[in-house]
Structures are given as C-alpha cells and as structure tokens.
C-alpha positions as CSV (number, residue, x, y, z in Angstrom):
1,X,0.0,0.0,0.0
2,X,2.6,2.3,-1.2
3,X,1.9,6.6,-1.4
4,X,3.4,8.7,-3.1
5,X,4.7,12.0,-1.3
6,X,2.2,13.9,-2.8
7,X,-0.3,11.7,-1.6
8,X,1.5,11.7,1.6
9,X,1.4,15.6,1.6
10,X,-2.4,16.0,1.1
11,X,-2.8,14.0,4.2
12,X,-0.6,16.0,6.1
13,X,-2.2,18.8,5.5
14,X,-5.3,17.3,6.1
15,X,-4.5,16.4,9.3
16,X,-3.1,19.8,10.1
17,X,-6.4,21.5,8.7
18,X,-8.4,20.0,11.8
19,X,-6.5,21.5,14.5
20,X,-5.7,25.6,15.4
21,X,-1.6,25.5,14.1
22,X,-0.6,28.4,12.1
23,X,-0.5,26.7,8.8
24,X,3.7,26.0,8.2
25,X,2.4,25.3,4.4
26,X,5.1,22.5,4.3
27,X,5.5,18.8,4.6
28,X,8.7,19.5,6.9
29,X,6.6,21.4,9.3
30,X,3.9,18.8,10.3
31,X,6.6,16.3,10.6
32,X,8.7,18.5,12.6
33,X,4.9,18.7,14.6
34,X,5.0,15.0,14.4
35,X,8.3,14.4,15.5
36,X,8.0,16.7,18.8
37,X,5.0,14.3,19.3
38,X,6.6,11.2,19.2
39,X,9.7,12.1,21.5
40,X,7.3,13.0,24.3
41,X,5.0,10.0,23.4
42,X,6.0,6.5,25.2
43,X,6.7,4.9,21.6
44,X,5.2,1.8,20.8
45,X,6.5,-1.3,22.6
46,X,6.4,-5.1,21.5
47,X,4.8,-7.9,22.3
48,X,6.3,-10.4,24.8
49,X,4.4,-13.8,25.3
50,X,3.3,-15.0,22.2
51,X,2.3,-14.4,18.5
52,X,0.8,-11.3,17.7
53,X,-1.5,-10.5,15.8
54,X,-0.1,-9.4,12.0
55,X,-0.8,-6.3,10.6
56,X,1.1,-3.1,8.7
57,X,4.2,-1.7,9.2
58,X,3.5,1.4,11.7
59,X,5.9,4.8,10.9
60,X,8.1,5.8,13.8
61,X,6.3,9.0,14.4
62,X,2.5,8.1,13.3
63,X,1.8,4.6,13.0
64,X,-0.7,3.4,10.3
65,X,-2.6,6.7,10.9
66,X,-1.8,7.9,7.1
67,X,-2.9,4.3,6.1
68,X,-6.2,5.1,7.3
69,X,-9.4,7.2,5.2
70,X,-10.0,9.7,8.4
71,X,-13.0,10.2,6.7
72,X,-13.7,6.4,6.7
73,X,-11.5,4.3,9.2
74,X,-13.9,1.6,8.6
75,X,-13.8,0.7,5.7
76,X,-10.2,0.9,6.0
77,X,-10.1,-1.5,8.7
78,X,-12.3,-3.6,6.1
79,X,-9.8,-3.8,3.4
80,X,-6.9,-3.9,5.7
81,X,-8.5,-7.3,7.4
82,X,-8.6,-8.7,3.6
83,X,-4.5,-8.8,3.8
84,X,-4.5,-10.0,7.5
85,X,-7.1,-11.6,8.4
86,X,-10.1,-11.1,11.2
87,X,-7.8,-10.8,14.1
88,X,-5.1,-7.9,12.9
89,X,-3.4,-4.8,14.8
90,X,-2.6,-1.4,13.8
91,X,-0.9,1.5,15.5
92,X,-3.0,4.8,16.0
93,X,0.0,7.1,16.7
94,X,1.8,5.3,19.3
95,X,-1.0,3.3,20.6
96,X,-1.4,-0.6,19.9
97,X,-5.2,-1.3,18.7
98,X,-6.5,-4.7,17.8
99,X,-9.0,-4.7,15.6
100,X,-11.9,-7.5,15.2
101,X,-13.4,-8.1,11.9
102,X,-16.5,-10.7,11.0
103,X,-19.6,-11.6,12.8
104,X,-18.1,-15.1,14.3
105,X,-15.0,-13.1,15.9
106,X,-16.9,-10.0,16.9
107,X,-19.4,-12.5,18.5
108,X,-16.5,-14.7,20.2
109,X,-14.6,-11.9,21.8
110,X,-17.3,-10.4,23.1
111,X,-19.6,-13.2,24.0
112,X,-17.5,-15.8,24.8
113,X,-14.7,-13.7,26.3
114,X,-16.8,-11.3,27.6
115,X,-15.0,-11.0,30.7
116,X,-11.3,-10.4,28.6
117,X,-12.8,-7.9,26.6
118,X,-15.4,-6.5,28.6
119,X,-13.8,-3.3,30.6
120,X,-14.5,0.3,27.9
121,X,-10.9,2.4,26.8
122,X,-11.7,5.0,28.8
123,X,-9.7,7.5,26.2
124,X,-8.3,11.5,26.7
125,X,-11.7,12.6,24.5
126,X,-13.8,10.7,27.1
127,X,-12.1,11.6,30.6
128,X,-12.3,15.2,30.0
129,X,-16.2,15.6,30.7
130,X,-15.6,12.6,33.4
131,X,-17.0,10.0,32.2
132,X,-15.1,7.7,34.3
133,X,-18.4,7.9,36.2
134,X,-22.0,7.0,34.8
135,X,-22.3,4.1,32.3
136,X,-20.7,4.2,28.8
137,X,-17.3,4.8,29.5
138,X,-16.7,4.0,33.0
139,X,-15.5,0.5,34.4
140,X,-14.9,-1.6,37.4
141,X,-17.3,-1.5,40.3
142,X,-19.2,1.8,39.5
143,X,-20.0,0.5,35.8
144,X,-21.2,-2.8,37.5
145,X,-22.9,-0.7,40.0
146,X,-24.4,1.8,38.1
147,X,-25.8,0.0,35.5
148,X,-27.3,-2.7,37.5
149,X,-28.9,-0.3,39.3
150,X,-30.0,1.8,36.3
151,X,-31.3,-1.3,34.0
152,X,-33.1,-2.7,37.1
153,X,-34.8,0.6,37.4
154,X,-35.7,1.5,34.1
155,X,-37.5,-1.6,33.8
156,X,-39.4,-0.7,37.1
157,X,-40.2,2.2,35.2
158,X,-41.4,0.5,32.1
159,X,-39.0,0.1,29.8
160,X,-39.3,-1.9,26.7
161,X,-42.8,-2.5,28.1
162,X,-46.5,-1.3,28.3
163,X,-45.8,2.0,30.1
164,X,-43.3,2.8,27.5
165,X,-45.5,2.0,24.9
166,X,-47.8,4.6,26.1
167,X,-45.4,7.3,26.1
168,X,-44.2,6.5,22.9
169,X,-47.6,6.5,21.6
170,X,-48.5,9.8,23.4
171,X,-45.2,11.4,21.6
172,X,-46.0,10.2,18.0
173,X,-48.9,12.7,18.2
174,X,-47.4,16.0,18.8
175,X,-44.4,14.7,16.2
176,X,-47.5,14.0,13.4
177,X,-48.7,17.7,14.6
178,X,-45.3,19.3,13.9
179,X,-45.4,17.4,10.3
180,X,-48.8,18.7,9.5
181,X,-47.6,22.2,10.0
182,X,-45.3,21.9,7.0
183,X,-49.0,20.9,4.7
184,X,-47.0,18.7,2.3
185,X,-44.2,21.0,1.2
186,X,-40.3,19.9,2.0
187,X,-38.7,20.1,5.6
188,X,-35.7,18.5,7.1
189,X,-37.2,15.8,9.5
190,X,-33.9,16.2,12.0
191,X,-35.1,18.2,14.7
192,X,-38.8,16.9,14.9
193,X,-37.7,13.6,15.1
194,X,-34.8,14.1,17.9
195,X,-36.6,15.9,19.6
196,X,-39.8,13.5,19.9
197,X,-37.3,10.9,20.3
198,X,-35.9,12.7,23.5
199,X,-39.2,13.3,25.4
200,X,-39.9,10.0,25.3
201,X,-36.4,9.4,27.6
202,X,-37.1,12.4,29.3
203,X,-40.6,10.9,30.6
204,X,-38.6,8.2,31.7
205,X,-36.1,9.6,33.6
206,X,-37.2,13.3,34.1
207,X,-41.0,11.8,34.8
208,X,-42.4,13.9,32.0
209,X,-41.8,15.4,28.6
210,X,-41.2,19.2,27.2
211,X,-42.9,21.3,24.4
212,X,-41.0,21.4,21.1
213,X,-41.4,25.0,21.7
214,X,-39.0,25.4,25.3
215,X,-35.7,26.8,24.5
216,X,-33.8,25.0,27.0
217,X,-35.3,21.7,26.0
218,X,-34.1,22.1,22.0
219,X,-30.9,23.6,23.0
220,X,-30.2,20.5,25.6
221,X,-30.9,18.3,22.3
222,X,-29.0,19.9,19.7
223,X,-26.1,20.1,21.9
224,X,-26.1,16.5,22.9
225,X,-26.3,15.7,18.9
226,X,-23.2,18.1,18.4
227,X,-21.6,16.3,21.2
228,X,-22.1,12.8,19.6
229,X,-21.2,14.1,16.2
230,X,-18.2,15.6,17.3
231,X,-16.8,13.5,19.8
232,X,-16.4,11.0,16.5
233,X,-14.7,13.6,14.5
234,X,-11.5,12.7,12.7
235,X,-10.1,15.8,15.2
236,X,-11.2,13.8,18.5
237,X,-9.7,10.5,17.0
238,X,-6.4,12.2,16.8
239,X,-6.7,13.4,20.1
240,X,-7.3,10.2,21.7
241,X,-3.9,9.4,19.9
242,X,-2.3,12.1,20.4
243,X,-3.3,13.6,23.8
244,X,-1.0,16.3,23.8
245,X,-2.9,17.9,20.9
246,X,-5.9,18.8,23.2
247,X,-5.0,22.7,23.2
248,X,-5.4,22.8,19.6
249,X,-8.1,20.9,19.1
250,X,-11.2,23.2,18.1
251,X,-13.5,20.4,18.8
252,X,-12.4,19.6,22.5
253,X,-13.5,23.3,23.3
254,X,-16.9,22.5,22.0
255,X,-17.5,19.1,24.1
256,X,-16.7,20.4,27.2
257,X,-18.5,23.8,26.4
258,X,-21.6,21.9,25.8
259,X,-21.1,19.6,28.7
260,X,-20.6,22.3,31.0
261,X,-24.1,24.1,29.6
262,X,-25.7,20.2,29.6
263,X,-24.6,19.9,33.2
264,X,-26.0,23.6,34.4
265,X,-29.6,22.5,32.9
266,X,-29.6,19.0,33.9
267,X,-28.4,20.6,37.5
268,X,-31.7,22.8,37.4
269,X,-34.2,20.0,36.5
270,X,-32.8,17.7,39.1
271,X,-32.7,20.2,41.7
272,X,-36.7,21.1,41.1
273,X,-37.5,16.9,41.2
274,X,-35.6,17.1,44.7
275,X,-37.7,20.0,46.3
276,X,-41.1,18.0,45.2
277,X,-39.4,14.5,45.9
278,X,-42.0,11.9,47.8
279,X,-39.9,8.7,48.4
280,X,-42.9,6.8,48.2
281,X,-43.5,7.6,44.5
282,X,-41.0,7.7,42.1
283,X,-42.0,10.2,38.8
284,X,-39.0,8.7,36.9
285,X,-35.2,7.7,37.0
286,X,-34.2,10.8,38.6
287,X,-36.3,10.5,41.6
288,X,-35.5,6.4,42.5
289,X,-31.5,7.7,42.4
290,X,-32.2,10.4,44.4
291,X,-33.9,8.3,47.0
292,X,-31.1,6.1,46.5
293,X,-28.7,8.6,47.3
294,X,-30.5,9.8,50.3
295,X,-31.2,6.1,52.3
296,X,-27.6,6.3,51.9
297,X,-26.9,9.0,53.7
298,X,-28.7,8.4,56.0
299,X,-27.6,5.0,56.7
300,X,-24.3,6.4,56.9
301,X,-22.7,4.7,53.8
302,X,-19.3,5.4,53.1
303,X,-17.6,5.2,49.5
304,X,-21.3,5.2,48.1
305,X,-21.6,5.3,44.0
306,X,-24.8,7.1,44.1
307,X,-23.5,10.7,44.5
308,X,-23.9,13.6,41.8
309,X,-21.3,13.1,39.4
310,X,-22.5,9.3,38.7
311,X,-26.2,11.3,38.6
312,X,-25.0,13.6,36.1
313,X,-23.1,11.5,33.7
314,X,-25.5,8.0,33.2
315,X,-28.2,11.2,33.0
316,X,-26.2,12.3,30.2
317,X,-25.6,8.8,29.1
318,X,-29.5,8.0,28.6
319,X,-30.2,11.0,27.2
320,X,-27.3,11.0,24.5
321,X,-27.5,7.3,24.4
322,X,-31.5,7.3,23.8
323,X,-31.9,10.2,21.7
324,X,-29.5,10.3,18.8
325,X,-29.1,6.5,17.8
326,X,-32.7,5.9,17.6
327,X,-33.2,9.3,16.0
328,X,-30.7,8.5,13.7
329,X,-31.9,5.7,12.5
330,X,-35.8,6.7,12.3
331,X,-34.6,9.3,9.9
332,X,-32.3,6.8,8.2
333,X,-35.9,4.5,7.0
334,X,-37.7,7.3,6.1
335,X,-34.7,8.6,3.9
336,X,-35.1,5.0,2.1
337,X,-38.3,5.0,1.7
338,X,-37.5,7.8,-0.2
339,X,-35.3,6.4,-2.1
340,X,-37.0,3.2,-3.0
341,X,-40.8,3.9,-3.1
342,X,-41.5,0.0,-4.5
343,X,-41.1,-0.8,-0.5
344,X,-42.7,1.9,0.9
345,X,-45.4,0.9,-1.3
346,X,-44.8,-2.8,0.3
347,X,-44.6,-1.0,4.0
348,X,-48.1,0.4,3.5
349,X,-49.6,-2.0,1.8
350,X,-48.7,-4.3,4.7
351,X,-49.7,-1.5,7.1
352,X,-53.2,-0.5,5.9
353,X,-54.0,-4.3,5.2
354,X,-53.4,-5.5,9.0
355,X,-54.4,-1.9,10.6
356,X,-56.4,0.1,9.0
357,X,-57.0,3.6,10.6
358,X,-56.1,2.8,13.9
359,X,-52.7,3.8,16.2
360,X,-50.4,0.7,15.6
361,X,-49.3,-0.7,19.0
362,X,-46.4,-3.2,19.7
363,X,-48.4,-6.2,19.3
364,X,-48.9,-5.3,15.6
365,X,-45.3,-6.6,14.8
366,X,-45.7,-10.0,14.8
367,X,-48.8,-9.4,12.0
368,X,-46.1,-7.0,10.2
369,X,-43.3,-9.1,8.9
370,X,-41.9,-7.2,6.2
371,X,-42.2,-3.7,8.1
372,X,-40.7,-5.4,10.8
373,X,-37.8,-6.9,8.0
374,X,-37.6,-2.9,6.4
375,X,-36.9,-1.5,10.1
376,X,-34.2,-4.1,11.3
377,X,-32.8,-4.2,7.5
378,X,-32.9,-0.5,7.9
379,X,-31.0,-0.7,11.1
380,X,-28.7,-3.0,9.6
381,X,-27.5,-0.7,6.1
382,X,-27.5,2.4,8.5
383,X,-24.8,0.9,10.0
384,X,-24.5,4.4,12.8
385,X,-22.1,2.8,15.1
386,X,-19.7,1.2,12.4
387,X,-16.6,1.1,14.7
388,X,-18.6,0.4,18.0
389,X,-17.1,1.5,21.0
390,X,-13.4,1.2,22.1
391,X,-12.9,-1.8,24.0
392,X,-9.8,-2.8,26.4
393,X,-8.5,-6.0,27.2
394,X,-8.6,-6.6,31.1
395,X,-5.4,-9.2,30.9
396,X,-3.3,-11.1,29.0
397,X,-5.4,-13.2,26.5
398,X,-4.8,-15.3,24.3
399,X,-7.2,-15.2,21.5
400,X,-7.7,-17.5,18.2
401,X,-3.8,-18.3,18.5
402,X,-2.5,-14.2,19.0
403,X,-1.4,-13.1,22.3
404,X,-3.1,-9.9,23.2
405,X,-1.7,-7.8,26.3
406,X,-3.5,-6.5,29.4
407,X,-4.6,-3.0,28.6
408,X,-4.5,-3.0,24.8
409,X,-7.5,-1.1,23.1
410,X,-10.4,-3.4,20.8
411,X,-12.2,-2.2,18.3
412,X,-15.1,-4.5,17.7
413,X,-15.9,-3.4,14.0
414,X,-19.7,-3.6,13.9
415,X,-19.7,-2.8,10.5
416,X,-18.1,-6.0,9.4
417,X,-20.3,-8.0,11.5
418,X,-23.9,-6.2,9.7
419,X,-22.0,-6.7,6.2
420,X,-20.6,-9.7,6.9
421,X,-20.5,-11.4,3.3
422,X,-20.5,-15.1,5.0
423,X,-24.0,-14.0,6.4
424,X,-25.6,-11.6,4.1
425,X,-26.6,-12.3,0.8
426,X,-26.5,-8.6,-0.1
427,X,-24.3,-7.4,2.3
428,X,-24.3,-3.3,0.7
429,X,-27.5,-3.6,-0.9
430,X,-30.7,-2.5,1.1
431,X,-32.5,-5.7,1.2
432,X,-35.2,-6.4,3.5
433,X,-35.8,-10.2,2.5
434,X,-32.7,-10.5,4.4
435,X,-35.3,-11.1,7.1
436,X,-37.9,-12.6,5.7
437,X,-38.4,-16.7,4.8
438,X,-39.7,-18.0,1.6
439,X,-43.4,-17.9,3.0
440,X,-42.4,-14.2,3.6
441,X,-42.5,-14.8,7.5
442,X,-39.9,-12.5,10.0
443,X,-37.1,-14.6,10.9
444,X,-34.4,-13.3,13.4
445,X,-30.8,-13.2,12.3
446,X,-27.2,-13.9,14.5
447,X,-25.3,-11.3,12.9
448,X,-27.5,-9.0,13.1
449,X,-25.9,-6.8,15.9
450,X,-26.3,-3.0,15.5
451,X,-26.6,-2.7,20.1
452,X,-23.1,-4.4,19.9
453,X,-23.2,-8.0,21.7
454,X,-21.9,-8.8,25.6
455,X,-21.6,-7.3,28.7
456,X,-21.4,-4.0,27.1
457,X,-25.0,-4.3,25.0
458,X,-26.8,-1.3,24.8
459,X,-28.9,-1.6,27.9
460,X,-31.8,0.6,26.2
461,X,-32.1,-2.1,23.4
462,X,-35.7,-2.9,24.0
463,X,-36.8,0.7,24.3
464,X,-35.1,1.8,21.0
465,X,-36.8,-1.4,19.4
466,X,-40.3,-0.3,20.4
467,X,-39.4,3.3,19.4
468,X,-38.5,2.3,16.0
469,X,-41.6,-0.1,15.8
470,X,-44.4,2.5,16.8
471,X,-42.4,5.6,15.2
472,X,-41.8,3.7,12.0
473,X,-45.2,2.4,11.4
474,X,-47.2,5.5,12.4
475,X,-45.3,7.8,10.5
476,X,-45.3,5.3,7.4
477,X,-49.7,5.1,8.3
478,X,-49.8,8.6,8.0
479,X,-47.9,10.1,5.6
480,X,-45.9,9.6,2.1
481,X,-42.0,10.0,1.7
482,X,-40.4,11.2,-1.2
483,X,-37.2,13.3,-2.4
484,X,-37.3,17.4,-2.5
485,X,-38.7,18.6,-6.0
486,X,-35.7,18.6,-8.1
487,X,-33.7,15.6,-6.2
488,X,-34.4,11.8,-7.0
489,X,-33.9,8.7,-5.4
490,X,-30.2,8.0,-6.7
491,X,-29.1,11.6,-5.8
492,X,-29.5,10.4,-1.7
493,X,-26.5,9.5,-0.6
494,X,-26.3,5.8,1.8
495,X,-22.4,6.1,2.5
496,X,-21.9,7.7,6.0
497,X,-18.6,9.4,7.0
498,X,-16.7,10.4,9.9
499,X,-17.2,14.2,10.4
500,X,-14.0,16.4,9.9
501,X,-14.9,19.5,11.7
C-alpha cells in the first residue's frame, strides 16, 4: 500500500487542517509537529508472550494513521483485514489497537470472552467531561454498580414494556402535529424527530416530557447531537492518539463547552424533582436515584456510587444514548423509503392491510413481517455505530492463537459483522428479505448486531426497538415520503462518513 509524497502531503495537511496550528504550508513542518509528538509519546512497545497479531508496518512518528481514510477508518479496517485476516493490529499514533473483523470473531470476543474484553478504553476525549463515572465509559465497580442499578430501574419504570409504549404513543402525536404544520411542502425531519425521540427518555427519567417549543429543552438536544457528532470527528480520534494535541483541538472546546451548559440544565431540573421528591412515589429515574442517594446518607454509607457526578453522567448517558441512535436511524428509513418507493409501497400496503385507521401498538409486529424486516434491515445498512465503542483488554489473552496484552484497546468493527458477506446475501445492498423466509415470514438473524453484543450491549435495546416499531409504522400510516422537487432517489447518498470538523 505504497503513497506517493504527494499523496502523503495532502494528508498532512489534512490532518493539520483540523486543529488551530498556524499553517507551516510544508510537509517538513507537520513532521517536525509530528516528530516533537513522538519524542514525548511513550513509543510503541512489542509484544512479549506470544504471537501477535499481524498487521502493517507502523511509521516511527504516526503509525498506520496515514494508512487510514479519516473520513472512513472503517472501511479501511475492512480492506486492511482482507490482507491480514479477522484478528489484525494497527498503530494509532503510538498506541497498539487490535482490531476485530467478521460476525463469528466480533461474537466470540465479546460473547464468549466477555469478561477479557469487557472493561470500555476510557480514552483523553472521554475523561475530559468525566466520564469515568456513569455508564458508557466507566469501568470496574461503579459501571457494574451503576448499570445494574440503572437497567433494574428503568425496567421498574417501564422500559421496553407497556408503560413505554404509552409514552411512545403519546409522543408520536405531537411529532405527526409538527409534520402537519409543513402541509406537504419539503422540511428536514432532524429536529422533529430528535426531539420526539428525546421526550420520550425524558418521561422516563425526568417523569415527564417538554414542548418542542421550550428553549432549553431544544438547546439541551441539539447540543447533545453536536456532542455525539463531534466527539467522533477525525479531530477527537487524533486526540485520543495524540493527547498532547488537546489545546489545539477546536472540537475539544466544543464538548466540554456543551457539557458544561448540559450539566447547568440537567443541574436545574434535578434540583426542582428534589424539592417535590416523595420517596414513596417515584416520577421517573431521577427521583429512584435520588432516593437512593438519600437512604444512603442516612444510613451512613461510606464510598457510596450514588452521589452527583454518577447522577449527572448516566443522565447524560440515557439521554445522549437514547436520543441520537434511535433518532438517527428513524430518519435513516424514512430517507429510504425515499429512495426506494417500491417498498414503501410494500410498507403500507402491509400496514393498511393489517391496521387500517387505527394507532399501531407493539403487538402489531408480529402481524407486520416485512415492516418489521424494512426497520431491522434499515438498522442493519445504516450501519450508525460502524466502529462500535473502544474496547480494552482486562489481561493477557490469548485469542484465536495471537497473544493480546492486558490493557491493549479493541475495536469490535460492527460494521463487518452487519456486512458480513458469510452471512448476508447482499451485504451493501438494502435488502429487507434478508429477514424474511420464503413464506415471507420475519425470521431473526445472528449477525444482526447494531446494540453491539456482551456485557457491554446497549442496555436501552428494548426501548429503542419499540421506538423504532411505533415511530416507524405510524409515520409510514400517515404520511408519504419522497425526495425534494428537483432531487431523485439515486441523488441520496447511503455512504456515512466520519465528520471532519
């Protein structure tokens, strides 16, 4: 995979276009940049205790990073894994990374070494807003803690069953009113859709939901969509290489800038639930860890998990967590039914057969096979998580024959597992009979994994499910999709990149 230096150039300056340097306008500066880097990095170290696993030659001062598509690392990771197989490494700057490719040794590491590759890499871009506390990114006790506690009491709460059903339902109207305002003529579904999608975690943990119309609520949204798009921006991934580069990093200003305004109105809500708090009746998540927190104070508990910082961050968590993947991916089916009206013909067909006129409630799914197939084959080509979350090995393992070291950061890539060409007959192609039989019955699939697999599954998986469901098929009963005037099907784009802001 030789470059040439031109080739090599245009990356450079690439790379130096996402951070704040004075531009040096030559390939000696950034490797001078580079260089300075490296000597105060730890260097990468080699193996001892067994085979490794192959991969490229890394460069003394960046690794593989100009190997990589910043813009797609991916499908990078992709090709790369047709040269050395599923198991392979690659160096991100200094730093060793495994990566995994294929559904069977996505599913093996994770399911069947769950407890080797369970703990999260807890990298620079993630410990600046704390997230060593809450859910996502922390480990150890508190992660075990906190998200027994926070599955156990989401589910008190409803979860995934009939009381989130209701809300769900409930929420769907006031989207379908803000649709109607438009009578027909073209919009961008983005903020409609997030935001229904976040009152319907906000009545869960908040204990009820906001008007479309409350500035503090839309703000709180759009920052924690900024937040999730920027925190996997090419700039952050070179940060969590390259931790020295914080200062001139553009985009670390914005995280903690919209943390720090998250935390202020997450601060306010939570302090209004604890002046009206009964702790015989809990409104939503917020009030059952509050009550938490206070039988432990009062008990006299010592070294406690449930204090504010764990409140704040697995708040943030949910509300990140449960607002922009499902929102995502709503938007994602009704951009194909767009593009391929045949099977929004076949989704309402389907539809208005087995429900008529009425709202469409969970149980409907099992009478909806190919709606069900177009929302989990939607799931599936959206792909919104293709590199899943960084893992780290808690010891020495020794994996499929390659000797992996304690501490060495996993990337489970997701994307290989829903693309998979041993399990997908179309792997690229949107192609909902992926789920269907030959009597055009639903049939479940293994390698169909978009909540990641193992001790680290998405713990709202059954609520984003139902969300899809009800959102899906109510918006599809009400209303037809199609392109702006001027734009047709083939002019909507289905490849997804890496932001480079």
């Amino acid at each position: 995979m030789s470059e040439s230096v031109e080739e090599l150039r245009e990356k450079m300056a690439f790379v130096e276009s996402l951070l704040q340097f004075p531009s040096t306008g030559t390939l000696l500066g950034t490797l001078l940049l580079l260089l300075v880097l490296y000597l105060l990095s730890s260097g990468s170290k080699s193996q001892k205790g067994g085979k490794e696993p192959p991969g490229p030659k890394p460069l003394p001062l960046v690794g593989n990073l100009l190997t990589l598509d910043l813009k797609r690392p991916f499908d990078t990771f992709f090709e790369l894994s047709k040269t050395y197989g599923n198991i392979f490494q690659v160096f991100l700057g200094p730093k060793q990374t495994v990566v995994l490719v294929g559904y069977k040794t996505v599913k093996e590491a994770l399911v069947n070494h769950a407890e080797e590759f369970g703990d999260r890499d807890t990298r620079a871009g993630y410990r600046t807003v704390k997230h060593e506390h809450g859910i996502i990114f922390s480990n150890g006790e508190n992660w075990k803690e906190m998200r027994r506690f926070t599955l156990s009491n989401l589910r008190d709460l409803g979860m995934g069953k009939r009381g989130s059903e209701e809300k769900i339902i409930e929420e769907i109207q006031y989207l379908k009113g803000e649709f109607d305002k438009f009578e027909g003529k073209p919009f961008d579904t983005t903020q409609p859709v997030n935001y229904a999608v976040s009152n319907v975690i906000s009545s869960i943990v908040y204990g009820s939901r906001f008007e479309y119309t409350d500035p503090q609520f839309t703000e709180m949204v759009d920052r924690a969509n900024e937040t999730v798009h920027v925190a996997g921006s090419t700039s952050i991934m070179l940060y969590n290489v390259v931790p020295w580069l914080g200062p001139f990093i553009k985009n670390k200003k914005t995280i903690l800038n919209n943390t720090l305004k998250s935390r202020q109105h997450m601060k306010k809500l939570i302090n209004g639930l604890q002046d009206t708090l009964n702790p015989h009746d809990s409104r939503g998540f917020v009030d059952s860890f509050l009550i938490r927190k206070q039988n432990d104070e009062k008990s006299g508990k010592k070294d406690s998990y449930f204090h504010q910082d764990n409140l704040m961050v697995t708040l943030s968590n949910l509300f990140v967590a449960g607002t922009d993947t499902t929102g995502t991916t709503l938007r994602w089916g009704l951009m194909l039914m767009a593009k391929y009206p045949h099977i929004q013909d076949g989704v309402q067909e389907e539809i208005d057969r087995v429900i008529g006129g009425r709202q469409p409630v969970v149980e409907d799914r099992k009478k909806l096979p190919y709606t069900d197939a177009v929302i989990h084959e939607t799931q599936r080509l959206a792909n919104i998580v293709p590199l899943s979350l960084p893992h780290i090995t808690t010891c020495d393992v020794t994996f499929n024959g390659y000797f992996i070291k304690k501490g060495t950061t996993v990337i489970p890539l997701l994307t290989s597992v829903l693309k998979d060409p041993s399990e997908w007959e179309k792997p690229n192609t949107f192609y909902p009979e992926h789920f269907l039989d030959e009597k055009g019955q639903f049939v479940k699939r293994d390698a169909f994994m978009p909540f990641s697999a193992g001790r680290r599954v998405c713990l709202g998986e059954s609520l984003a499910r139902m969300e899809l469901f009800l959102f899906f098929t109510s918006l599809l009963q009400s209303y037809r999709f199609t392109t702006p005037p001027g734009v047709s099907g083939d002019d909507l784009d289905l490849k997804g990149v890496v932001e480079s802001h």
